[in-house]
Chimera marker file (.cmm) of the C-alpha trace (Angstrom):
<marker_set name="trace">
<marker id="1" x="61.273" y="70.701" z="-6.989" r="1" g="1" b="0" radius="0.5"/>
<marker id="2" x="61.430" y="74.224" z="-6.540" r="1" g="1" b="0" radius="0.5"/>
<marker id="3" x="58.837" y="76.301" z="-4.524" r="1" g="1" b="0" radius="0.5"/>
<marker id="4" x="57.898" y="79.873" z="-4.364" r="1" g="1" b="0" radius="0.5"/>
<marker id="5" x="55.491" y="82.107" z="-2.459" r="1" g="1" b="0" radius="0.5"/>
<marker id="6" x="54.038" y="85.216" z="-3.590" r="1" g="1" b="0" radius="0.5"/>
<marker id="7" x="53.585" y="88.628" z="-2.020" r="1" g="1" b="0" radius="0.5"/>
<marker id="8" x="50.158" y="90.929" z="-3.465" r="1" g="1" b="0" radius="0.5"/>
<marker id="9" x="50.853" y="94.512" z="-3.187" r="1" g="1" b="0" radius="0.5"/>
<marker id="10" x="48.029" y="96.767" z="-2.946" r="1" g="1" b="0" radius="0.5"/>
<marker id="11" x="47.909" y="99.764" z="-5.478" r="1" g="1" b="0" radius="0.5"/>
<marker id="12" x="46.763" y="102.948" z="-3.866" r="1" g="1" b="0" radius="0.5"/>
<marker id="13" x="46.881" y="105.855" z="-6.157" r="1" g="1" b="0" radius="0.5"/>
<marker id="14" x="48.871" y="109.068" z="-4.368" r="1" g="1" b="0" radius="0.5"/>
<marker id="15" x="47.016" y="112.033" z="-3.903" r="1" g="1" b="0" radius="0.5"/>
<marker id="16" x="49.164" y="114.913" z="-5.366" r="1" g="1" b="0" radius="0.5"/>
<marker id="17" x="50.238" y="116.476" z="-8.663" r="1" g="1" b="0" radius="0.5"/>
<marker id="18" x="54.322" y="115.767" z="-8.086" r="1" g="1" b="0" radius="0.5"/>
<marker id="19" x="54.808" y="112.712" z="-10.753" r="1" g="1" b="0" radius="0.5"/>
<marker id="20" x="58.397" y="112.366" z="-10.109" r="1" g="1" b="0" radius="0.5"/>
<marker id="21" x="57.816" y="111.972" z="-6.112" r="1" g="1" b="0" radius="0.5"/>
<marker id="22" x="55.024" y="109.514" z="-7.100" r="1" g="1" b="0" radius="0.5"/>
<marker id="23" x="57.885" y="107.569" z="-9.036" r="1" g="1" b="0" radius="0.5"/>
<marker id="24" x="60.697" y="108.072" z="-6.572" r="1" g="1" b="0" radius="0.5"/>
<marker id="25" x="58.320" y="106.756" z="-3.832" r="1" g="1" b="0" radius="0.5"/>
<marker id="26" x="57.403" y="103.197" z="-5.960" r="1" g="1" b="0" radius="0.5"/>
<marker id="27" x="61.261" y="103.147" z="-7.020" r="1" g="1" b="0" radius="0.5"/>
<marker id="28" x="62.003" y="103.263" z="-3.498" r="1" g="1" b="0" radius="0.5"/>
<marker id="29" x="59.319" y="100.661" z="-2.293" r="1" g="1" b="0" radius="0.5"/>
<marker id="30" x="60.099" y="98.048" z="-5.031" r="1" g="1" b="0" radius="0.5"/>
<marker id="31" x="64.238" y="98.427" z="-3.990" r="1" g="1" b="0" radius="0.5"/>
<marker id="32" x="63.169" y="97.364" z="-0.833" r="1" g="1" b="0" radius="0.5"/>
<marker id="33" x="61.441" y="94.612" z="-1.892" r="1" g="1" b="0" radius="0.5"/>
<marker id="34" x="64.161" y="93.515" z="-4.185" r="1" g="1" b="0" radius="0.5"/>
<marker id="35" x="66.762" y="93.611" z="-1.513" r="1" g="1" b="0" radius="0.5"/>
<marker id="36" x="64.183" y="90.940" z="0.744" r="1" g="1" b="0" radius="0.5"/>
<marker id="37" x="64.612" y="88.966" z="-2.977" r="1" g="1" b="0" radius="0.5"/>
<marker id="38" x="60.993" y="89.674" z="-4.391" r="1" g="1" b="0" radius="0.5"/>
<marker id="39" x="60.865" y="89.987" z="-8.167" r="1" g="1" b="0" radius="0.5"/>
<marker id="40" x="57.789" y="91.475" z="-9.825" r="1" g="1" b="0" radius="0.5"/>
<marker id="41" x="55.702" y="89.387" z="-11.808" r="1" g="1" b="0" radius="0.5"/>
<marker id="42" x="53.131" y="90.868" z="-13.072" r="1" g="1" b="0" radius="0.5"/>
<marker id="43" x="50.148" y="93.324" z="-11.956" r="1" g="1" b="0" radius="0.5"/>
<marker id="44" x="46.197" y="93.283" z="-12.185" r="1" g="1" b="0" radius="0.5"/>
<marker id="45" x="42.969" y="93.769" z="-10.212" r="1" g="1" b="0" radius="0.5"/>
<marker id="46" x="44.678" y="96.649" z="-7.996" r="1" g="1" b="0" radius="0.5"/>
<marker id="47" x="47.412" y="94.418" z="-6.978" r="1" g="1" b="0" radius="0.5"/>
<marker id="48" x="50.897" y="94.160" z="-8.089" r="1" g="1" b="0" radius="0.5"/>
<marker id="49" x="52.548" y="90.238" z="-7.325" r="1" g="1" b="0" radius="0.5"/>
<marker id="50" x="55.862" y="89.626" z="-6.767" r="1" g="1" b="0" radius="0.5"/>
<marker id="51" x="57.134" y="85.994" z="-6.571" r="1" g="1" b="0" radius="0.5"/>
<marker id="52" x="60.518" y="84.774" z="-4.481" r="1" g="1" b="0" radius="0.5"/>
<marker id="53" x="62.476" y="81.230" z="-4.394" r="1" g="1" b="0" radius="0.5"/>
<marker id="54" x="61.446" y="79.312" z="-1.005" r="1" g="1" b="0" radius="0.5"/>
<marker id="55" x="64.259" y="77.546" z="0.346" r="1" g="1" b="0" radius="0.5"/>
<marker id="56" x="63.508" y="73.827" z="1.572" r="1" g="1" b="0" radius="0.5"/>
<link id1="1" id2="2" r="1" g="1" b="0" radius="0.2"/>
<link id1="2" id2="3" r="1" g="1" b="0" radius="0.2"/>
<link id1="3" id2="4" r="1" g="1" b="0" radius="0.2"/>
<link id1="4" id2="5" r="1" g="1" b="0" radius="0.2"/>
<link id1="5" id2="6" r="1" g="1" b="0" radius="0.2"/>
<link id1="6" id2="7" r="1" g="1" b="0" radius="0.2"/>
<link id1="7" id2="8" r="1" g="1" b="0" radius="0.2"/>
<link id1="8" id2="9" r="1" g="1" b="0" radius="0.2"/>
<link id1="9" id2="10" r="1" g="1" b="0" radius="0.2"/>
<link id1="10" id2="11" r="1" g="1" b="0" radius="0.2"/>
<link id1="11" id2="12" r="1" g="1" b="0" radius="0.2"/>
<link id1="12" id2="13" r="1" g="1" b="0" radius="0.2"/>
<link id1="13" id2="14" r="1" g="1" b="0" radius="0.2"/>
<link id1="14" id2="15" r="1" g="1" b="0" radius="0.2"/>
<link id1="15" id2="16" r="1" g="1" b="0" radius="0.2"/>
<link id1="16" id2="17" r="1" g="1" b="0" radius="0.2"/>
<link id1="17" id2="18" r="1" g="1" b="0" radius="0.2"/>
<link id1="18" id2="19" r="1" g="1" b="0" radius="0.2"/>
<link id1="19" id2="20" r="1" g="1" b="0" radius="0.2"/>
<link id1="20" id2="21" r="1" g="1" b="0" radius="0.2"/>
<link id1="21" id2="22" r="1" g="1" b="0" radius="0.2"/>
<link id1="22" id2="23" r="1" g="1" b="0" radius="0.2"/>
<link id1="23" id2="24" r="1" g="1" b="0" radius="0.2"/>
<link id1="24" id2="25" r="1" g="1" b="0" radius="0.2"/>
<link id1="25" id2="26" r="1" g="1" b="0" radius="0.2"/>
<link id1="26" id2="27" r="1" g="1" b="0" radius="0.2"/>
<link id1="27" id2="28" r="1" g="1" b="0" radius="0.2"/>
<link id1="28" id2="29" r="1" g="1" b="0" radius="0.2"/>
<link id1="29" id2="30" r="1" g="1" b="0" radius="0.2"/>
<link id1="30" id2="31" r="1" g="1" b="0" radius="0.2"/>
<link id1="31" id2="32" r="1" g="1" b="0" radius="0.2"/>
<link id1="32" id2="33" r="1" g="1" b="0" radius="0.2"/>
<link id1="33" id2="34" r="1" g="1" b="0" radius="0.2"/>
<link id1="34" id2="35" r="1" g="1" b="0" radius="0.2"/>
<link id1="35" id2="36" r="1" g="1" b="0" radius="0.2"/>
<link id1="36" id2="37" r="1" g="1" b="0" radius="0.2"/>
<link id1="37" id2="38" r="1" g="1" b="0" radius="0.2"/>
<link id1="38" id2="39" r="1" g="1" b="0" radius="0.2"/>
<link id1="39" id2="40" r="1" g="1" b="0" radius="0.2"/>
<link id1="40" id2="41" r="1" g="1" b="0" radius="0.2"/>
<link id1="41" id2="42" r="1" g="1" b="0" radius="0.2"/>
<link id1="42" id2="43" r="1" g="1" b="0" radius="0.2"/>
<link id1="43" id2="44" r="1" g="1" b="0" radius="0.2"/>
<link id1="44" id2="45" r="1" g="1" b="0" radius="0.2"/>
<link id1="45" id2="46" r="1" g="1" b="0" radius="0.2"/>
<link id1="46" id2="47" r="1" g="1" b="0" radius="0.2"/>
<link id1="47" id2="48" r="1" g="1" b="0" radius="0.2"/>
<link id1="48" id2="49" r="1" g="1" b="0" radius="0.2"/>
<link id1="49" id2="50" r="1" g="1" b="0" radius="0.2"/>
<link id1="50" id2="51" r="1" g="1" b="0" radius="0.2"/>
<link id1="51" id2="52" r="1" g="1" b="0" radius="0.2"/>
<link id1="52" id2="53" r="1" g="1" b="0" radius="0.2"/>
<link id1="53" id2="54" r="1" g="1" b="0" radius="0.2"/>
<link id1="54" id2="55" r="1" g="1" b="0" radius="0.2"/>
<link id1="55" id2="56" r="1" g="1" b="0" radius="0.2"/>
</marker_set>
């Protein structure tokens, strides 16, 4: 049976007018967290989940 753990990322809202350093920033922080094998999976409440394969 396959297992999984999940990861809740907090959404803070960036003070600042500069929409395309708002974006590079999240690009940025979800690459990182797709190179440590998170995947997003969906987003609600102020927190964004992300979901990864747990070895045995």
């Amino acid at each position: 049976m396959k297992k999984y753990e999940y990861k809740m990322v907090e959404v803070k809202e960036k003070i600042g007018l500069n929409f395309s350093k708002k974006v590079s920033d999240a690009e940025k922080q979800w690459n990182e967290l797709g190179m440590e094998g998170w995947k997003f999976c969906t987003w609600g409440n102020g927190v964004m989940i992300f979901i990864r394969e747990v070895d045995e």
